[in-house]
C-alpha positions as CSV (number, residue, x, y, z in Angstrom):
1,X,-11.4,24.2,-4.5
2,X,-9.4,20.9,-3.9
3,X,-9.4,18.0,-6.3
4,X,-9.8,14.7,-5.3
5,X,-7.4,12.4,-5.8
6,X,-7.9,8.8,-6.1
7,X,-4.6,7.5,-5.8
8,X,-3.5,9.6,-2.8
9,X,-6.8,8.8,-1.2
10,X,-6.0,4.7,-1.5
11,X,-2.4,5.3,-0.4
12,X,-3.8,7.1,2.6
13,X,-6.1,4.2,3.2
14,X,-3.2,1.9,2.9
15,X,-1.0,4.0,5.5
16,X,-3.7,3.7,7.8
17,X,-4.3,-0.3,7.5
18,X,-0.9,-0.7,7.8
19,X,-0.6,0.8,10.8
20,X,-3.6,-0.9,11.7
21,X,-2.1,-4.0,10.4
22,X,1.2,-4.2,11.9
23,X,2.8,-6.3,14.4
24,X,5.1,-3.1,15.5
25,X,5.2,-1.9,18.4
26,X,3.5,1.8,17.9
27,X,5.4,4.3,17.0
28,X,7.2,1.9,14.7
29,X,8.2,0.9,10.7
30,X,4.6,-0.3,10.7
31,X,5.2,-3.0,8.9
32,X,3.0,-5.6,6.7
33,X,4.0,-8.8,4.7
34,X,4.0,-7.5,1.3
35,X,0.8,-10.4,0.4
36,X,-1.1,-8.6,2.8
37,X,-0.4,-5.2,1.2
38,X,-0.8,-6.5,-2.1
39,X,-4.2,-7.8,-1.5
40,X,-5.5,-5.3,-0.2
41,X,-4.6,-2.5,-2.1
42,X,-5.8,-4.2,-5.6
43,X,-8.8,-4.8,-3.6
44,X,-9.1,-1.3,-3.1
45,X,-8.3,0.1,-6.1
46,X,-10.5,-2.1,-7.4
47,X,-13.6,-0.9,-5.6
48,X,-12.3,2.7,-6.9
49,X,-12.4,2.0,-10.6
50,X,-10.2,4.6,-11.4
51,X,-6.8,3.2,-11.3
52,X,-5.8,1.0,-14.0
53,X,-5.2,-2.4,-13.9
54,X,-2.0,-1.2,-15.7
55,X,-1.3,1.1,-12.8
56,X,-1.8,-1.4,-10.1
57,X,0.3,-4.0,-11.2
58,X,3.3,-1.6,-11.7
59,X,3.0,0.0,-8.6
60,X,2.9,-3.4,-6.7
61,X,5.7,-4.1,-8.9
62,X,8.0,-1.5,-7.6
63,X,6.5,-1.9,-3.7
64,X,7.3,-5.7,-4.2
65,X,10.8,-5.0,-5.2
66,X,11.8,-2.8,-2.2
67,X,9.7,-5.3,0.0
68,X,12.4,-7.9,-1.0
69,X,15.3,-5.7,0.4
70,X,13.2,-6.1,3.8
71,X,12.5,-9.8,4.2
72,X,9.3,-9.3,2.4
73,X,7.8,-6.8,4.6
74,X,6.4,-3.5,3.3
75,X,6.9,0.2,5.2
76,X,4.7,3.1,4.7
77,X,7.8,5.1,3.3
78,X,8.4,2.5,0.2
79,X,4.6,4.4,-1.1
């Protein structure tokens, strides 16, 4: 029996907008602008309820700061 995990489960969900999101060509860094990230993953975590308020601002701390080392954009592998 598996057990569900809410924070891989929302950083699934993010992989998949940003992919959805991105102005990359396919097969590329999939990039987002780190606003657009950060809205919608508090959004989601939100929704979840089980993530912190806590937890959510420290990781969109950390994903902010490597965000600034690539003109503000986010990749998949900075989560």
């Amino acid at each position: 029996m598996s057990c569900w995990n809410p924070l891989q489960s929302l950083l699934s969900s993010m992989k998949q907008a940003c992919e959805i999101l991105t102005r990359d060509p396919e097969g590329g860094a999939a990039r987002i602008p780190f606003e657009t990230f950060s809205f919608l993953y508090s959004y989601l975590a939100s929704i979840d309820g089980e993530i912190s308020e806590t937890e959510i601002k420290a990781f969109l701390h950390e994903i902010e700061e490597q965000a600034e080392k690539h003109s503000g954009m986010v990749l998949i592998r900075h989560f």
